[in-house]
N, C-alpha and C positions, 0 to 999 in steps of 0.2 A: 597454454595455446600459443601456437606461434603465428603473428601478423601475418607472414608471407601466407601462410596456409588457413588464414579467414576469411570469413565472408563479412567484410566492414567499407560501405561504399559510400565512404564521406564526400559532404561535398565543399568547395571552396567558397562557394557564392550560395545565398541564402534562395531558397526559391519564394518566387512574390508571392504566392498564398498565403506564406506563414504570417499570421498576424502578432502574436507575439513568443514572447522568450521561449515557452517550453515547446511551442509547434517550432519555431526554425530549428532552434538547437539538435531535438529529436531527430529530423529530416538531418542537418547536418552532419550527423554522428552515424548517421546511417543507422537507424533504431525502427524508422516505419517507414512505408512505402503506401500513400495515397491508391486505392482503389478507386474509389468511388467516393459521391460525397461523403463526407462524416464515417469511412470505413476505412480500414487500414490492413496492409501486409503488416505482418508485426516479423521485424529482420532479425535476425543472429543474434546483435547484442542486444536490443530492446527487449527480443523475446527473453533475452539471461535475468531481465532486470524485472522482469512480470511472473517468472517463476521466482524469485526470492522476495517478492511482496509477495504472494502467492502462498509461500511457504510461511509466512512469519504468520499470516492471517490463519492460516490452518492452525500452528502450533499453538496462537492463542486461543482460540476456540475450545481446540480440544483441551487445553489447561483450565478453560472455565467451566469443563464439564459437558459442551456441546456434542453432538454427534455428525459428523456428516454424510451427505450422499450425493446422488445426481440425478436431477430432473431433465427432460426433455427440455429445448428449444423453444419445438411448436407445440400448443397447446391448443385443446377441444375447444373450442367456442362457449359450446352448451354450459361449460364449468362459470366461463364470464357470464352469460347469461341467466344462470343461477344465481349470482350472486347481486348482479344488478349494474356492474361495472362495463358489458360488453361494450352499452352504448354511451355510459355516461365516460367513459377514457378518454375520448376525444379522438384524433386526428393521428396524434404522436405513434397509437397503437396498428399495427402493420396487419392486416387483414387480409388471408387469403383461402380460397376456396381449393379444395382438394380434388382428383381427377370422380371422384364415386361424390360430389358437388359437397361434401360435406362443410361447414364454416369452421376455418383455423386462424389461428394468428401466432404470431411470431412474440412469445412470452416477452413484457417490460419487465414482471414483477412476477410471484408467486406462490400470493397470497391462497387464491383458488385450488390450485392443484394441491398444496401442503395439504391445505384442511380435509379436501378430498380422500387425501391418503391415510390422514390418522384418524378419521372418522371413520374408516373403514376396515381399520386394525387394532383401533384402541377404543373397549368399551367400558373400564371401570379405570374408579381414581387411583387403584395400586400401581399402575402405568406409569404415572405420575412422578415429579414434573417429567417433560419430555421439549429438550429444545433439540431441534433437527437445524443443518443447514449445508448449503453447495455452493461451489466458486460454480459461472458456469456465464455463458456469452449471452448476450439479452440484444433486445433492438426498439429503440424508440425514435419513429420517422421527425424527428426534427425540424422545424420549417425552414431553419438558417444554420446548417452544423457548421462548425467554426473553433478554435482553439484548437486546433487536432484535437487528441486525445480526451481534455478539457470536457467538449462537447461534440461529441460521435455520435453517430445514430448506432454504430453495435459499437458495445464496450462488455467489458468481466466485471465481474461483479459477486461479493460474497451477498447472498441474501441470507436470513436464519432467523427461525419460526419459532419462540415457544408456544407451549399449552401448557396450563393449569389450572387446578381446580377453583381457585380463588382468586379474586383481585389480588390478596395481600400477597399470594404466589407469586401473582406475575409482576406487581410489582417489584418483588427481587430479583426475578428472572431479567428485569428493565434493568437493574441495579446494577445487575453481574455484567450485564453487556455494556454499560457506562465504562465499570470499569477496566476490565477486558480491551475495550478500545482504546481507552487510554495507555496502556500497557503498548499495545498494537503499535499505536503512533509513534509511542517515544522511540521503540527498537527501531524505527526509519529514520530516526534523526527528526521528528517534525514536532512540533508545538499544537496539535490541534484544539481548539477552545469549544470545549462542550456550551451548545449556546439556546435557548428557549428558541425554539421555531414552529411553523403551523404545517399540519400534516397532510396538505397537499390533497390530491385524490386515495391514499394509500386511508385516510382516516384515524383517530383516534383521539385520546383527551390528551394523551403526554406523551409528549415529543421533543428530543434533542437534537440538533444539528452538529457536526464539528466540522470547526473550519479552520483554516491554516491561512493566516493572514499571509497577503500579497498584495501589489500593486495594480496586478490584471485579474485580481477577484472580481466574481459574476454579482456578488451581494455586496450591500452597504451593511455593515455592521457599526456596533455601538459599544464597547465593554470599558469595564474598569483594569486601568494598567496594572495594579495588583496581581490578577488571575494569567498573565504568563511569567512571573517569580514561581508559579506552581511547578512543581516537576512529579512523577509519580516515581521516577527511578528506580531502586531494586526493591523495592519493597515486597515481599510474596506475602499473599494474600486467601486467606481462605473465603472461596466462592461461596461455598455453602453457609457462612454464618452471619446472614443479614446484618446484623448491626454493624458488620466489620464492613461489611459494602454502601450499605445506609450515609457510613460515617465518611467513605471516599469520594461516593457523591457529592453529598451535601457540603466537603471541602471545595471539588472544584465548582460548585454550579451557587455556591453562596454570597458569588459576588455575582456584581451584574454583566451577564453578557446576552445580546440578543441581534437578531439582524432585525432587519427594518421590517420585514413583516409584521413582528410584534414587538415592534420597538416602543418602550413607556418614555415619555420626554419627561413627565415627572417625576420617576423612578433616576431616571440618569439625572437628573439634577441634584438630588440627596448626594451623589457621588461626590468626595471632592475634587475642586477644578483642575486642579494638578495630577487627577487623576483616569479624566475621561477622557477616552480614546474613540473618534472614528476612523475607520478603514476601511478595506478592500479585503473582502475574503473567500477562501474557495471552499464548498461544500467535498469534505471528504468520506463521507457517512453520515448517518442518520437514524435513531432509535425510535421506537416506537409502542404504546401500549392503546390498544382499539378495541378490550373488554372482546365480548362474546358477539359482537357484529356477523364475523364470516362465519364462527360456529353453529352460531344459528341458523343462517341462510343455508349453508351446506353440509347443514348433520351433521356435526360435531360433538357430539353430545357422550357423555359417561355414566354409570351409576355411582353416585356417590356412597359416602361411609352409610347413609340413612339409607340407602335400599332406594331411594329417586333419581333418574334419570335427569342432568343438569349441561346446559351448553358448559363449553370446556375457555375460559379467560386465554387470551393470544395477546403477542407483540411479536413484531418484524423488526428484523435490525439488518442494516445495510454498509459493506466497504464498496467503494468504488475502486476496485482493485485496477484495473489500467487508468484511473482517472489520478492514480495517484502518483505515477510515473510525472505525468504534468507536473501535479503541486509540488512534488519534492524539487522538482529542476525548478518551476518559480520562486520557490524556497531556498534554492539551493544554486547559482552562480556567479559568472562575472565576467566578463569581456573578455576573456578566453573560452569560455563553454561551460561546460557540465561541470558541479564538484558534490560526486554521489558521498552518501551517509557511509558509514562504512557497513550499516547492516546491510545494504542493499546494491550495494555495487557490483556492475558486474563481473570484474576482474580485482581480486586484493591486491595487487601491485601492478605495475607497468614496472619494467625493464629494458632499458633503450641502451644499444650494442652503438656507443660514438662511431666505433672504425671493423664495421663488417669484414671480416674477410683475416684479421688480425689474429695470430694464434693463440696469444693470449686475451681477450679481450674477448672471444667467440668460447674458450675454455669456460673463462669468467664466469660470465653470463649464465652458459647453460649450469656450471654447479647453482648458481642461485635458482634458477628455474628446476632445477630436480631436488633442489633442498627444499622449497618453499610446498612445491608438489609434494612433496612425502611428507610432509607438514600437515597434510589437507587442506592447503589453500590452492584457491586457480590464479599464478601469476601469467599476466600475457607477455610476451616477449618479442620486442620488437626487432623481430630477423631480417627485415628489408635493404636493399643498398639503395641506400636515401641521405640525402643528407640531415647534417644533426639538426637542426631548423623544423625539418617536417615532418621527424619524430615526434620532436615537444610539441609541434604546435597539434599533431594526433592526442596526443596523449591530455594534454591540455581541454582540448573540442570530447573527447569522449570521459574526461571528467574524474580520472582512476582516483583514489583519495591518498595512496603514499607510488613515487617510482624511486626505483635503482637505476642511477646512471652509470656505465661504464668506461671506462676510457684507460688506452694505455697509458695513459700520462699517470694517472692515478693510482693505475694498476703498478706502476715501478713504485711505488709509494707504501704498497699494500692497502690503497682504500679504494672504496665505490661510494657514490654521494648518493643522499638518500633526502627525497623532498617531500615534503609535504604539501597537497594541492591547492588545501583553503587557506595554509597560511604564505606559501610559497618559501617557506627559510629549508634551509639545506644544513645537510650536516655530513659531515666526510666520517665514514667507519671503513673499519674492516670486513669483508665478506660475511665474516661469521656472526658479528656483531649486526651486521642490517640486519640480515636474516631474523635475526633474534630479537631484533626491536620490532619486525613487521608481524612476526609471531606475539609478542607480550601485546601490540595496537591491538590484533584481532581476538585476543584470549576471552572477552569478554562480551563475543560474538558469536564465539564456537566453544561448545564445552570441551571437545575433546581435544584443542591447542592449550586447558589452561596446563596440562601436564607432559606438555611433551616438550621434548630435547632433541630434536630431531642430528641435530651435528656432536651430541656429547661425544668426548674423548676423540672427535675429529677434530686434524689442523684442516686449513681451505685448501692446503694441497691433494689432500685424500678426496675430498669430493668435488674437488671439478672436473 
């Protein structure tokens, strides 16, 4: 993509709402656009960065075996009212009446409809197991929405439901989704700490939170410094073999972490002193097992192997898919702006043209941008006549994780300098050579870069 011809409406000066780092930054970069309270335009580049969370959330899903679909919006009433939650939800839930007077509301959660639907398609345990789930926009009326994104009245959201015939089912089903998110997290760059938490209105006996320590986190938390040395890394994992999931659990949740909900003071005291940690954290999801509760209420029920009809065991597993766009910039900057993971960025390089107009230097450039493109990466290119100042300091505010700087000077040289965002050091190569270190940075993020040569048997004169 080329600047001159995007839609990126950064701004210089912070607007006063934003209260902290990842609502100004966001606005700055030009990523959302304030609606209404706690609602948001989601712009060009922010929307680039919610389909590649978006995407990483789907891929791991379907690797652990999920299936997904899409649920409406608004939902029947009568379904809440079934199950008992219409009126016990509270305030948060948005309630509105249809033109034929019927009672709707504007879906938080989607607990009710699931059940609804595989009660009503799935009547024996050969079915079995069956975990469904959807990305899809929710609204909960907030009394004070605040942090942008953080805390919205409408946000995306993966929700995802299993069923099965047993406790010891679903709690693998619980298992596979620990793990699976852990997975999820790390491809964003984030740390997120699987942490004991209380199940809220959603209900149940076991439940895990993850949260990604911050400064401007909503929770107090408690944990042993130990449990971020964890990494899950490349490990591939068989879903289906319990004890292999049992065993990655119980790695990361064996030490203590918890937020203050149910925080034990005598538990963290066992811990050594040198190794207890409070902090600030931000809820990024949240698992869940609540037995045969809505099965029961809303006919979920199957014939078992014995020939008797039995409520069918559920857990809900939740991503705050734009809430996570926040945490990774809380996670993730510094007095410049944004510095994206690189799974999740929305442009793989910045390319900034020092002297626009220049015949070498405009050659340059575009060969990097047409090599890095036939690569299968999206480099953005900054085409503007600007001075070199308020290129960097774009490129800088929207956060790209490697640029190629050009310049004639270095072009007489045969090199382009090539930076890296989060550490800021520079290294002078030759066209071919950047190209091919920006390629090897992402190979491990794209399967289909870790084999390609995209300039083999080319000099830099052939392709620019």
């Amino acid at each position: 993509m080329r600047l001159s011809r995007y839609f990126l409406p950064v701004l210089k000066e912070t607007p006063s709402e934003a209260q902290i780092v990842s609502h100004r930054l966001m606005l700055r970069a030009g990523m959302i656009k304030q609606q209404a309270a706690g609602i948001y335009s989601w712009l060009p580049l922010g929307f680039k960065v919610l389909r590649k969370i978006e995407a990483i959330v789907h891929e791991e899903q379907i690797r652990a075996g999920h299936i997904p679909m899409l649920m409406p919006t608004l939902q029947s009433a009568d379904l809440w009212k079934q199950s008992g939650r219409y009126d016990a939800y509270g305030p948060e839930m948005l309630r509105l009446t249809d033109r034929h007077g019927r009672d709707m509301l504007y879906g938080p959660t989607n607990e009710e409809m699931i059940t609804e639907i595989v009660g009503t398609y799935v009547s024996s345990y050969k079915a079995l197991p069956l975990t469904l789930y959807h990305i899809q926009w929710k609204f909960r009326d907030e009394v004070r929405p605040r942090f942008g994104v953080m805390r919205g009245r409408e946000f995306y959201m993966k929700d995802g439901y299993n069923f099965d015939l047993t406790k010891e089912d679903a709690l693998h089903a619980y298992n596979r989704h620990l793990v699976s998110y852990l997975r999820t997290y790390e491809r964003m760059g984030l740390q997120a700490i699987p942490m004991r938490a209380d199940s809220g209105p959603i209900g149940g006996d076991y439940t895990h939170e993850f949260l990604v320590l911050a400064e401007t986190g909503e929770s107090e938390v408690f944990y042993d410094a130990a449990i971020t040395e964890l990494k899950f890394g490349d490990r591939e994992i068989d879903y289906d073999n319990r004890e292999e999931c049992q065993g990655v659990l119980e790695e990361f949740t064996s030490r203590y972490a918890r937020t203050d909900e149910t925080h034990d003071e005598t538990a963290f005291a066992e811990i050594p002193e040198d190794r207890r940690r409070t902090a600030r954290g931000i809820e990024v999801g949240q698992i869940f097992y609540f037995g045969t509760e809505y099965s029961e209420k809303m006919g979920a029920v199957v014939q078992g192997p014995d020939g008797k009809q039995v409520p069918l065991h559920m857990g809900s597993h939740g991503i705050g898919v734009s809430r996570l766009l926040g945490a990774i910039i809380e996670a993730s900057h510094d007095d410049k702006g944004i510095i994206w993971p690189e799974g999740v960025t929305p442009f793989h390089c910045g390319i900034v043209n020092l002297k626009q107009g220049d015949a070498a230097a405009d050659a340059a450039c575009q060969g990097l941008y047409d090599a890095l493109t036939k690569a299968g990466l999206e480099p953005l290119y900054d085409d503007r006549d600007e001075r070199a100042g308020g290129k960097f300091a774009t490129m800088d505010l929207i956060g790209l994780p490697w640029r190629i700087t050009v310049g004639p000077r270095g072009l007489k040289n045969g090199v382009v300098e090539l930076t890296s965002r989060r550490t800021g050091e520079s290294q002078e190569l030759s066209p071919e050579e950047a190209v091919k270190r920006v390629i090897e940075i992402y190979a491990p993020h794209h399967d289909h870069l870790r084999d390609e040569q995209p300039m083999a048997g080319r000099s830099f004169h052939t392709w620019v």
